[in-house]
C-alpha positions as CSV (number, residue, x, y, z in Angstrom):
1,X,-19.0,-3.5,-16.0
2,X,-21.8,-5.6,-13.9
3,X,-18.5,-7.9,-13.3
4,X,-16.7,-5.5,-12.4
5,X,-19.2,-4.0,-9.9
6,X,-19.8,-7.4,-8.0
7,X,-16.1,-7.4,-7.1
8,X,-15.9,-3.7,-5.9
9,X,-19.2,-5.3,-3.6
10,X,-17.6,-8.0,-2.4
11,X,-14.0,-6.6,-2.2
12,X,-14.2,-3.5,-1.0
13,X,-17.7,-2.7,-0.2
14,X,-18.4,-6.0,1.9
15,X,-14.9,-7.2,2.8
16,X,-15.7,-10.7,1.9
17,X,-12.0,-12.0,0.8
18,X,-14.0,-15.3,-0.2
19,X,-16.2,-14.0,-2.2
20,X,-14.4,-11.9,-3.7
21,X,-12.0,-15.0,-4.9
22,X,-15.4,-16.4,-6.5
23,X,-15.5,-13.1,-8.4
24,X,-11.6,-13.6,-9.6
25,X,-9.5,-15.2,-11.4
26,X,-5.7,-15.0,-12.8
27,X,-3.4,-11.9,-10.8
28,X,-6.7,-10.7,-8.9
29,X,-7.0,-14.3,-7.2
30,X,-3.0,-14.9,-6.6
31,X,-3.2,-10.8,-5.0
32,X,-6.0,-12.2,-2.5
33,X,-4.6,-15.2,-1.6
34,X,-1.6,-13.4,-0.5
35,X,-4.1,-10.9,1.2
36,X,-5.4,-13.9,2.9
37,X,-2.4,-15.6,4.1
38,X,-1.1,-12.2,5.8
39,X,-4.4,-12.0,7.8
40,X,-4.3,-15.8,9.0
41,X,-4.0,-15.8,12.6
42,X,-5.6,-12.1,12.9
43,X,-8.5,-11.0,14.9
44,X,-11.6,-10.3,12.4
45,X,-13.0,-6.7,13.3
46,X,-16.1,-6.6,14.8
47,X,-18.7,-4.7,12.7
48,X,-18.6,-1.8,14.4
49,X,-15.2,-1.0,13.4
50,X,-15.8,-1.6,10.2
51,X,-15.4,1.4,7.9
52,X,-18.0,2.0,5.6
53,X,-17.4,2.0,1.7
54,X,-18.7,3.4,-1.2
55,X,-17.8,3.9,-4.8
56,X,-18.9,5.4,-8.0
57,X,-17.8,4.7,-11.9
58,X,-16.0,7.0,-13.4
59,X,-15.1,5.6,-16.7
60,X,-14.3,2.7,-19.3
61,X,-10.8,2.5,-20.4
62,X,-10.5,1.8,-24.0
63,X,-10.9,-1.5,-25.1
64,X,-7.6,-3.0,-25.9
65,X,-9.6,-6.8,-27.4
66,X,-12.9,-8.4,-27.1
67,X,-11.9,-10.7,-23.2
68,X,-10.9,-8.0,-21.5
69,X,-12.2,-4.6,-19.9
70,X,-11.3,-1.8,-17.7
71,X,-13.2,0.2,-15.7
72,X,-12.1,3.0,-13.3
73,X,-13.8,3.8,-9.9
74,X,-13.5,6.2,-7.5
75,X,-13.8,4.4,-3.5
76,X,-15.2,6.6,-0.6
77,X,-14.0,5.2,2.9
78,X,-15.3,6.3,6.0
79,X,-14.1,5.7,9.0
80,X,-15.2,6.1,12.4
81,X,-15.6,10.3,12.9
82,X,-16.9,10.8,9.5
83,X,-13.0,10.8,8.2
84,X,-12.9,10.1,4.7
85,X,-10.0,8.7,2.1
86,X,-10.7,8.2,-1.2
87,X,-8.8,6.2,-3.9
88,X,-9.3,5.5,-7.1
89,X,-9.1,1.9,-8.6
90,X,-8.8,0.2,-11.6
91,X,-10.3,-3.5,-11.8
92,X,-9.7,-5.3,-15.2
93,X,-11.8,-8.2,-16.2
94,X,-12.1,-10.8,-18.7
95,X,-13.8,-13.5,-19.9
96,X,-13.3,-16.6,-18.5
97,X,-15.1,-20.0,-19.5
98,X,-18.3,-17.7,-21.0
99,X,-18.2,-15.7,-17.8
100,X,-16.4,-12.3,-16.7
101,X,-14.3,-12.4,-13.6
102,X,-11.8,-9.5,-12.0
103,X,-8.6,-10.5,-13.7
104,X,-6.7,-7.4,-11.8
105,X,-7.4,-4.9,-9.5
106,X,-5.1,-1.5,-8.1
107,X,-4.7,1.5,-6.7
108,X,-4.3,4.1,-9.3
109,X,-3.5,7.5,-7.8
């Protein structure tokens, strides 16, 4: 879960593409590249436009074999207003060379 966790923080909590990569491996790497490459060339937001983000576990899917977990989160975005969406996400990780990465991550509702 503490996997997991460190890429919903870097992800979705921080917006830190690059860190979240570090945090990836597999699909979850190849889905941030692309997210990268379609943001080359665009303005970063400046931090006040930046929406604020939160999230909270919900639950463990069951374990399908030893290298690989799911857990299921519910996001909070805010936006500027107090607006909020929420979304809940499922990030998959396995085991990777001794340590657990994000090996997927989606939208689930």
């Amino acid at each position: 879960r503490g996997a997991a966790e460190g890429f919903n923080d870097a992800y979705y909590v921080e917006i830190d593409l690059p860190r979240a990569r570090e945090r990836a491996v597999g699909l979850a790497q190849a889905k941030i590249d692309e997210e990268v490459k379609l943001l080359a060339g665009q303005p970063a937001a400046d931090g006040g436009s930046r929406p604020t983000v939160n999230y909270r576990f919900l639950e463990q899917q069951e374990e399908q074999n030893r290298d690989r977990r799911g857990f299921i989160y519910e996001i909070t975005i805010t936006v500027d207003g107090g607006e909020q969406v929420k979304r809940r996400t499922l990030v998959t990780v396995r085991e990777d060379a001794g340590v657990w990465r994000a090996a997927n991550f989606q939208e689930i509702d």
